[in-house]
The first five atom37 places (N, CA, C, CB, O) and aatype in JSON, in Angstrom:
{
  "aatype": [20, 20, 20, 20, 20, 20, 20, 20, 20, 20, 20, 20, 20, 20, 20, 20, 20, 20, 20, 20, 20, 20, 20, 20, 20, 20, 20, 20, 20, 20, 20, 20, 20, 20, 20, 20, 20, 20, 20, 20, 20, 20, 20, 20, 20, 20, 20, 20, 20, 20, 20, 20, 20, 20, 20, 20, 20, 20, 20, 20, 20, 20, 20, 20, 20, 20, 20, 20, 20, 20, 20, 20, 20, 20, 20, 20, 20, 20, 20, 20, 20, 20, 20, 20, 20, 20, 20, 20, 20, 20, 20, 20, 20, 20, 20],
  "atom_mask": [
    [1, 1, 1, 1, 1],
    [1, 1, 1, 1, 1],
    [1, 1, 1, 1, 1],
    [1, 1, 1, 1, 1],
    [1, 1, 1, 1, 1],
    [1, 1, 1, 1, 1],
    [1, 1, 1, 1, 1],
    [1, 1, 1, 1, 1],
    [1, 1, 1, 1, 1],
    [1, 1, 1, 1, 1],
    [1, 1, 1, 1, 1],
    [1, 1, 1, 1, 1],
    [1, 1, 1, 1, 1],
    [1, 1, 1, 1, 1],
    [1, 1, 1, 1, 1],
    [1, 1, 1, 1, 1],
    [1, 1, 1, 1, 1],
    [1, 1, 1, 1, 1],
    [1, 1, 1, 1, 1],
    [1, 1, 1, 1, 1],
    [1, 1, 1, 1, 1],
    [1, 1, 1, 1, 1],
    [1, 1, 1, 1, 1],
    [1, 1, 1, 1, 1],
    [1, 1, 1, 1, 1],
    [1, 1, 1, 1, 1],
    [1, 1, 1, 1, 1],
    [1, 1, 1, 1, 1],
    [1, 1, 1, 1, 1],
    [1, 1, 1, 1, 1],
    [1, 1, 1, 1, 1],
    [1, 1, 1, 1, 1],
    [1, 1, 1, 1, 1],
    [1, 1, 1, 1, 1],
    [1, 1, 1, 1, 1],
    [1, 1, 1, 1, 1],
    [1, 1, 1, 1, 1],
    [1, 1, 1, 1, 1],
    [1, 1, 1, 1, 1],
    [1, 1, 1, 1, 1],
    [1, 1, 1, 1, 1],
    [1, 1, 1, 1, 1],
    [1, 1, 1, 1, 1],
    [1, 1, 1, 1, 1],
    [1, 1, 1, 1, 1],
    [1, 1, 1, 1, 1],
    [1, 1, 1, 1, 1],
    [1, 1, 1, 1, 1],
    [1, 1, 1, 1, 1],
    [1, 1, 1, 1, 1],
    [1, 1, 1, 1, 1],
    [1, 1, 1, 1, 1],
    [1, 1, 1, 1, 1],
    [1, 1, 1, 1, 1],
    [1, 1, 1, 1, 1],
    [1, 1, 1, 1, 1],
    [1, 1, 1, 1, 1],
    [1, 1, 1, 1, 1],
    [1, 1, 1, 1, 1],
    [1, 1, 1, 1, 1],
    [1, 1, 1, 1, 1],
    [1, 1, 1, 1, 1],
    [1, 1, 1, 1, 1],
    [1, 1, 1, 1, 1],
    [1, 1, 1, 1, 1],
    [1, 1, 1, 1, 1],
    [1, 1, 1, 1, 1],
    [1, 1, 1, 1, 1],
    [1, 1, 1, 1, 1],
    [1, 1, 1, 1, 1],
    [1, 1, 1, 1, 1],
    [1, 1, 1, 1, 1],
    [1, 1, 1, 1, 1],
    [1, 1, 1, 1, 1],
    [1, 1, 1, 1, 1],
    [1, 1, 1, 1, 1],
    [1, 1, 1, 1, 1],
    [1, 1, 1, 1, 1],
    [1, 1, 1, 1, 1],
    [1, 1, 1, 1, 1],
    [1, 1, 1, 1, 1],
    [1, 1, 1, 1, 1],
    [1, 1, 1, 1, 1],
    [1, 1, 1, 1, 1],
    [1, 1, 1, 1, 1],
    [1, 1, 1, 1, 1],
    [1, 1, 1, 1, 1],
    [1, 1, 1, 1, 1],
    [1, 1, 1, 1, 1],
    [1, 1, 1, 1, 1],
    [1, 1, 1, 1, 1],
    [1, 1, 1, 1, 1],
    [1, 1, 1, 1, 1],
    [1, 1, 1, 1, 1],
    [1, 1, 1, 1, 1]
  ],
  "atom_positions": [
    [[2.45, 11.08, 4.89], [1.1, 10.7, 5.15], [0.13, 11.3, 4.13], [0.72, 11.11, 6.53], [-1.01, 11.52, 4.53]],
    [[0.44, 11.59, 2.89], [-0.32, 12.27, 1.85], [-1.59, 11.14, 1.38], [0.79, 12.7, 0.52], [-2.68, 11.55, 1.01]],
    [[-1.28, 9.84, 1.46], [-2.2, 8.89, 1.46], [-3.48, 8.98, 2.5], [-1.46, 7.75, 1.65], [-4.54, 8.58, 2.01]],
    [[-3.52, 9.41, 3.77], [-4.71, 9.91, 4.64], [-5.21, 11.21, 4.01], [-4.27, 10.18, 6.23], [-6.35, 11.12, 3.54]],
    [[-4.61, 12.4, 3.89], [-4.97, 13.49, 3.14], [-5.56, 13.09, 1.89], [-3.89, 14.33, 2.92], [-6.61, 13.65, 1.57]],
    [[-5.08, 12.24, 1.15], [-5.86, 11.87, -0.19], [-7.13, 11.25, 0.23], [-5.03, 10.81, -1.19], [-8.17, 11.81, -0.12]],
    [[-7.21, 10.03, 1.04], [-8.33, 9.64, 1.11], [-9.69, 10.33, 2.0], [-8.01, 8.51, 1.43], [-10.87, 10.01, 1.85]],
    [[-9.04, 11.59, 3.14], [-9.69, 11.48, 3.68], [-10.48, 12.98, 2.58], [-9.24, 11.25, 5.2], [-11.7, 13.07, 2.73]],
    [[-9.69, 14.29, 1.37], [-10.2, 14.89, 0.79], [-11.32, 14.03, -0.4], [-9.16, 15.68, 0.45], [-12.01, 14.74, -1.13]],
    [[-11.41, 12.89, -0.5], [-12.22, 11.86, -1.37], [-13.26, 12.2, -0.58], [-11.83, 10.19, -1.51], [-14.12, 12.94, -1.06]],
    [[-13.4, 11.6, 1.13], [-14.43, 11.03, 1.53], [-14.87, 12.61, 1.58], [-14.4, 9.91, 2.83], [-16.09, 12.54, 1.74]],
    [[-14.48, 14.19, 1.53], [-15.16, 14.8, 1.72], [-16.12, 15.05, 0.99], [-14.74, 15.41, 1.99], [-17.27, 15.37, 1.29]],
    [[-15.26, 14.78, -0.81], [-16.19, 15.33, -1.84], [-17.17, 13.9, -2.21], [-15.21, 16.04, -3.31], [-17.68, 13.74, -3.33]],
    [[-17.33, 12.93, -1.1], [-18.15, 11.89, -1.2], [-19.88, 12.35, -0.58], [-17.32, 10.65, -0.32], [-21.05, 12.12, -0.91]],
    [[-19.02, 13.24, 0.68], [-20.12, 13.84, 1.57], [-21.19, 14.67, 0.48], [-19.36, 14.99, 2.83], [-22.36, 14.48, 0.16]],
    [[-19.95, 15.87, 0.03], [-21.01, 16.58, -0.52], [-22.01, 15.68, -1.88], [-20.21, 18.0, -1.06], [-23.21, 15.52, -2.1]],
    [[-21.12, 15.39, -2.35], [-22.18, 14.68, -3.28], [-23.51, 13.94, -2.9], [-21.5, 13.73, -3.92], [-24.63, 13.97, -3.4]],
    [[-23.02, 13.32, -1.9], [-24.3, 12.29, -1.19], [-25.58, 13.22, -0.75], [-23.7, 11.41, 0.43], [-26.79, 13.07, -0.93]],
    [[-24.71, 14.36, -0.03], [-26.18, 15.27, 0.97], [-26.07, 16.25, 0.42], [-26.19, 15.67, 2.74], [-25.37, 16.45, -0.58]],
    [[-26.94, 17.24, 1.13], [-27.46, 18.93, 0.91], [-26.56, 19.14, 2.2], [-29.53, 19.51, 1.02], [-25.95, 20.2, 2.27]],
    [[-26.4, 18.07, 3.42], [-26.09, 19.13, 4.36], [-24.64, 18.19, 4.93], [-27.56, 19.54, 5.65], [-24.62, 17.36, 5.84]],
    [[-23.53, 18.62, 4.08], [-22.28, 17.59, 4.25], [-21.9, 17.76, 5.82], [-20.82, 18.01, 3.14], [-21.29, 16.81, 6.32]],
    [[-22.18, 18.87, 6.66], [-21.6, 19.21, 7.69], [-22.35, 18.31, 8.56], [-21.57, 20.63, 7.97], [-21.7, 17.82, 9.48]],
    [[-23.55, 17.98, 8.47], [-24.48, 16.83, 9.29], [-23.59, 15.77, 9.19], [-26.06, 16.39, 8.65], [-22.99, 15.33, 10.17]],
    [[-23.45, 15.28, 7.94], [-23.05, 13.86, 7.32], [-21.68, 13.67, 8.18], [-22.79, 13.84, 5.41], [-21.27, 12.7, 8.82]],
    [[-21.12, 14.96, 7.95], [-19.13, 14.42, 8.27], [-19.53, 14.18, 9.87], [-17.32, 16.17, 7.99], [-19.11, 13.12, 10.33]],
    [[-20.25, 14.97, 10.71], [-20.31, 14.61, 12.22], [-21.16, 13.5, 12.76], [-20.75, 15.74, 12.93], [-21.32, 13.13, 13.92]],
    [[-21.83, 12.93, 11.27], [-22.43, 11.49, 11.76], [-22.52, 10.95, 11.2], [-23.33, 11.17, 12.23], [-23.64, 10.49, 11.01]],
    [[-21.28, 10.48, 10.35], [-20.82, 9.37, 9.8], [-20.29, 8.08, 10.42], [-20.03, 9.77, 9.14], [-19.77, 8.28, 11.52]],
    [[-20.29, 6.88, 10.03], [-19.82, 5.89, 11.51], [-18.16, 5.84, 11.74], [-20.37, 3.97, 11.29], [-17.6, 5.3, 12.69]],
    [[-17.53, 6.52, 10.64], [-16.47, 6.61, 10.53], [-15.61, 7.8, 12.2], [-16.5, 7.1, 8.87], [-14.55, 7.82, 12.83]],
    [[-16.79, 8.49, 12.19], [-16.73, 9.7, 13.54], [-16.25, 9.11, 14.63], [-18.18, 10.38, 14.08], [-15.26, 9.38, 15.3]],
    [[-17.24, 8.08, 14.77], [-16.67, 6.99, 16.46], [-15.25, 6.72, 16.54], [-17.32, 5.15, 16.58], [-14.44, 6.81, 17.46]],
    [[-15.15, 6.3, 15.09], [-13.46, 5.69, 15.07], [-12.43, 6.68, 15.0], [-13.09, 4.76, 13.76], [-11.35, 6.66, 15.59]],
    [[-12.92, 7.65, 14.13], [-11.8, 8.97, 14.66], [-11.75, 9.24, 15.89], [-12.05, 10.34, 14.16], [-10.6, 9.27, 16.31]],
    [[-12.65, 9.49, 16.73], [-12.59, 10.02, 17.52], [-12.0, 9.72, 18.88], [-13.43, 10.25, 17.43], [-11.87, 10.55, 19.78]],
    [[-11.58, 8.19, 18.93], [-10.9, 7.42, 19.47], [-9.38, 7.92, 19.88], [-11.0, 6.4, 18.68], [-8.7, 7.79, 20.9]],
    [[-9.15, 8.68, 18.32], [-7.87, 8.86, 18.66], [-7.1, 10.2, 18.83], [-7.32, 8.22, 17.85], [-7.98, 10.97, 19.22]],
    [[-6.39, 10.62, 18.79], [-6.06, 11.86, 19.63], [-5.83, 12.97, 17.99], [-4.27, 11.54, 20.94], [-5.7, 12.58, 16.83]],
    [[-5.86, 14.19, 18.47], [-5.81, 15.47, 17.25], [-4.48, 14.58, 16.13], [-5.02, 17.58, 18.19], [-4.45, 14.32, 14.92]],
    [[-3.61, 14.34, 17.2], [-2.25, 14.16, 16.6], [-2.24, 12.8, 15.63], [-1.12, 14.02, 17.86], [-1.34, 12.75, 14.8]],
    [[-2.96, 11.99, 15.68], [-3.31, 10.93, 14.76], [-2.58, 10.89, 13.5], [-4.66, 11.01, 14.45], [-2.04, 9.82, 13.19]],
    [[-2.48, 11.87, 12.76], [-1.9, 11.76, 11.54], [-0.53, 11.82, 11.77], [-2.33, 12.72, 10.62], [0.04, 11.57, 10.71]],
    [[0.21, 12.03, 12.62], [1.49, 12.06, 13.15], [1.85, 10.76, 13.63], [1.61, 13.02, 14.18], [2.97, 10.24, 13.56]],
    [[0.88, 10.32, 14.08], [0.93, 8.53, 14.46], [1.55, 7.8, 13.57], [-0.46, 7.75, 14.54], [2.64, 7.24, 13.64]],
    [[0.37, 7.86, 12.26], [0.43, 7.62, 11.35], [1.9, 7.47, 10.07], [-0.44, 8.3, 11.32], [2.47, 6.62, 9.39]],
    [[1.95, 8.67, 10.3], [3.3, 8.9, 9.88], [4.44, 8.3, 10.62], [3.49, 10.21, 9.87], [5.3, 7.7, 9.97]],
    [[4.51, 8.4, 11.78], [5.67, 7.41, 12.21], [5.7, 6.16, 11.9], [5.82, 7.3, 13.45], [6.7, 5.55, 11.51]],
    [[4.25, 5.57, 12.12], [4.28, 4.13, 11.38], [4.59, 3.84, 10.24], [3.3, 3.57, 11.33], [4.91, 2.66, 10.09]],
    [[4.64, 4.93, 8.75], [4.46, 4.27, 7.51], [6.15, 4.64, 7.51], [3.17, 4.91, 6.2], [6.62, 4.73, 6.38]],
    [[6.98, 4.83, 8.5], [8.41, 5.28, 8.91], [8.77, 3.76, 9.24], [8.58, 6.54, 10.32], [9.66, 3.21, 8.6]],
    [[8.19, 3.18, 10.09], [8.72, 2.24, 10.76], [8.64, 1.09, 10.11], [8.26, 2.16, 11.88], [9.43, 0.14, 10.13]],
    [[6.95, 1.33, 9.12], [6.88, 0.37, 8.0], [8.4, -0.09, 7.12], [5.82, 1.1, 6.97], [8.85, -1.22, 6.98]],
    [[8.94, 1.19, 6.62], [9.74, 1.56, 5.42], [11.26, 0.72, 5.57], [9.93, 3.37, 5.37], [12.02, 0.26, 4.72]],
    [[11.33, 0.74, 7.58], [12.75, 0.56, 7.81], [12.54, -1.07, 8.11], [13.48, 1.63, 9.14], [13.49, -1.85, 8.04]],
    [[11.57, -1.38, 8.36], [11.02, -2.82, 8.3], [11.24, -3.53, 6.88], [9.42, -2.8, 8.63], [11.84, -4.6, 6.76]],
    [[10.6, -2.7, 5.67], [10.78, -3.18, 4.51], [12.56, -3.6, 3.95], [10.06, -2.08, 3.71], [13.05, -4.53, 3.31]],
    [[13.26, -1.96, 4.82], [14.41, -1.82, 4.43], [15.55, -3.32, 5.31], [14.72, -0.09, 4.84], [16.77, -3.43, 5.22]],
    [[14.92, -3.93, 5.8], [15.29, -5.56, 6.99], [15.66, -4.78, 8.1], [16.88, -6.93, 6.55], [16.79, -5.09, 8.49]],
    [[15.21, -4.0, 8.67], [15.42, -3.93, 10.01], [14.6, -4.38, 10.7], [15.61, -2.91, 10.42], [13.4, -4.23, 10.45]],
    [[15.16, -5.24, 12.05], [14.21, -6.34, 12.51], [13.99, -5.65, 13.57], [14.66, -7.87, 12.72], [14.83, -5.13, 14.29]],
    [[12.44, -5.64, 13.71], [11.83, -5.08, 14.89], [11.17, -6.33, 16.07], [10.59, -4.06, 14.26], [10.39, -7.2, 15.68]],
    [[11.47, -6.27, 17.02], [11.25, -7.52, 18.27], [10.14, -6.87, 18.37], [12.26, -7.79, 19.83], [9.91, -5.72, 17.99]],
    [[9.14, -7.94, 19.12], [8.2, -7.88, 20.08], [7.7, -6.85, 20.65], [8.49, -8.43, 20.86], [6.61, -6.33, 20.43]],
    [[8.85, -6.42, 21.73], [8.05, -5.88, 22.5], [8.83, -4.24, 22.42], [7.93, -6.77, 23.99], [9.06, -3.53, 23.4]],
    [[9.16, -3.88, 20.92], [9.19, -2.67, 20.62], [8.0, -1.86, 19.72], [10.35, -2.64, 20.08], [7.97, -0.99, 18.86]],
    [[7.25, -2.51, 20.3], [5.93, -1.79, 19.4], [4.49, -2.14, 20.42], [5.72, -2.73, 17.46], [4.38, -3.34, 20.67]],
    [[3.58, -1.39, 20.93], [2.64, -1.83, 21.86], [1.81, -2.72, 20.63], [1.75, -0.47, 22.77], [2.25, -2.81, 19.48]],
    [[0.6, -3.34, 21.08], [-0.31, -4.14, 20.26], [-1.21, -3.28, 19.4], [-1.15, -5.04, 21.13], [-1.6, -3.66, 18.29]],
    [[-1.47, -2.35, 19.82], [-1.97, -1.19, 18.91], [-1.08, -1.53, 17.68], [-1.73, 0.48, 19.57], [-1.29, -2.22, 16.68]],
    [[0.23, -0.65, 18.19], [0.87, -0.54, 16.73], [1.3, -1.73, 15.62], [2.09, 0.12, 16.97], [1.3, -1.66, 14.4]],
    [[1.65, -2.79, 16.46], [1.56, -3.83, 15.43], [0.42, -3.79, 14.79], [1.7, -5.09, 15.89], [0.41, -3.72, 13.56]],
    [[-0.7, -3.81, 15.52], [-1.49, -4.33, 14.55], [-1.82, -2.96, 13.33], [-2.91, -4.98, 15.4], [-2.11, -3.04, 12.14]],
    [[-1.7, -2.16, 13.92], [-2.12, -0.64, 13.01], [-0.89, -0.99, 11.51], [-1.51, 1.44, 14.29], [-1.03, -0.8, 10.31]],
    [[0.34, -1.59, 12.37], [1.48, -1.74, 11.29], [1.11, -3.37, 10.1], [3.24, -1.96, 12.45], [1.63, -3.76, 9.05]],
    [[0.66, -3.59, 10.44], [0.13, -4.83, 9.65], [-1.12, -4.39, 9.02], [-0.16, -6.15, 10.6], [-1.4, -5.04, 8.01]],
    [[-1.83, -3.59, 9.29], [-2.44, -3.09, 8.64], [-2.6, -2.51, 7.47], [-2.58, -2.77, 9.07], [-3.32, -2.67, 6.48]],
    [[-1.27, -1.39, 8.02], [-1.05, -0.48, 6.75], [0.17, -1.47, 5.75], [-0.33, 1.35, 7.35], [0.46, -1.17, 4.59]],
    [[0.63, -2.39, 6.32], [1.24, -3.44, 5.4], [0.56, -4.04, 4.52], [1.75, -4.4, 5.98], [0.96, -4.23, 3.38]],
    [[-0.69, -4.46, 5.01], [-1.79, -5.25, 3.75], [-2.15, -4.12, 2.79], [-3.49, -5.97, 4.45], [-1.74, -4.2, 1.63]],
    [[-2.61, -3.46, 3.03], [-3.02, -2.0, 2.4], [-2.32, -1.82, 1.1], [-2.58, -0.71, 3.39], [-2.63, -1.77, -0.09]],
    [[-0.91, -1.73, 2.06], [0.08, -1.21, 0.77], [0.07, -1.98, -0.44], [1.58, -1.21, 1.12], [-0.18, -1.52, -1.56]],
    [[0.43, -3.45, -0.1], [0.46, -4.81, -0.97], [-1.11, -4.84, -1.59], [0.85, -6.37, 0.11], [-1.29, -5.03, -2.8]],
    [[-1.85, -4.7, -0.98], [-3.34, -4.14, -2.33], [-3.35, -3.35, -2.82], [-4.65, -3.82, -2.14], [-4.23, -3.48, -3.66]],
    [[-2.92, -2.46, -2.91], [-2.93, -1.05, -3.56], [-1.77, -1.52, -4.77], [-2.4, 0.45, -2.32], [-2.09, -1.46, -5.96]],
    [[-0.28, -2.02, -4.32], [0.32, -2.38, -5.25], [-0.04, -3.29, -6.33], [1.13, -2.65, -4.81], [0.37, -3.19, -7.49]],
    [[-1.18, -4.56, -5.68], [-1.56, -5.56, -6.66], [-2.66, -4.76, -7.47], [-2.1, -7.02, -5.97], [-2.97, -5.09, -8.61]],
    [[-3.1, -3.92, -6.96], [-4.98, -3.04, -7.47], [-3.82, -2.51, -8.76], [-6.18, -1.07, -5.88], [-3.83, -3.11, -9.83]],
    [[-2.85, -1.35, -8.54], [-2.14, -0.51, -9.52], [-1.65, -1.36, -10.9], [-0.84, 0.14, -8.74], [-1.52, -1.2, -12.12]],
    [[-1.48, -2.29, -9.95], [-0.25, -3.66, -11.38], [-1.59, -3.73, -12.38], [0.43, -6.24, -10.52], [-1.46, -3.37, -13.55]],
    [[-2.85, -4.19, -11.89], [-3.88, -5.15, -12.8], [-4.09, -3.45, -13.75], [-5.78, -6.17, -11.67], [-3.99, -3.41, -14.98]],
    [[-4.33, -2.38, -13.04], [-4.58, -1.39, -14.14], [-3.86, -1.1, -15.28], [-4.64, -0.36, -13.69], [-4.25, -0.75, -16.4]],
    [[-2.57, -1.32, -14.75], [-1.34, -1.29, -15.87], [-0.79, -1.94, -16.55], [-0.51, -1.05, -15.67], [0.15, -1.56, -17.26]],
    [[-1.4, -3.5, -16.47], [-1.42, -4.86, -17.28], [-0.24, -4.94, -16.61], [-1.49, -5.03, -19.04], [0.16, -5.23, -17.73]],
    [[0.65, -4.98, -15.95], [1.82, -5.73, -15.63], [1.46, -7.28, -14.99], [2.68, -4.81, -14.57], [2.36, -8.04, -14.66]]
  ]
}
């Protein structure tokens, strides 16, 4: 999950840059609501999914109703993600 750690040490040094008072900013940012939704352990979530992603990629077929609707959709998520990030990397590198 070094990809949340990366983005989320960005959005810090986004804070400070933006304000004088980053500690205001990080606790009322709109991004706060949506964290906060989810439990401490979140990044552990996370990580199981980009797990489940991997064995998905690797053809293991996952049914229905082994994943609640949350996680599909969280898993399709981080599926588009990936595939932009791969097409964003290609255009930098002329491939």
């Amino acid at each position: 999950m070094p990809e949340l750690e990366v983005a989320y040490q960005k959005f810090l040094k986004q804070v400070y840059a933006e304000t004088e008072n980053p500690e205001w900013n990080i606790e009322n940012h709109p991004a706060r609501k949506i964290l906060d939704q989810f439990p401490k352990e979140f990044g552990k979530w996370v990580e199981h999914l980009e797990k489940l992603l991997l064995i998905k990629k690797g053809g293991y077929s996952l049914k229905n109703n082994d994943l609640s609707l949350t996680e599909w959709k969280a898993l399709g998520f981080l599926e588009n993600r990936q595939k932009m990030e791969f097409a964003r990397n290609n255009r930098i590198n002329g491939w």
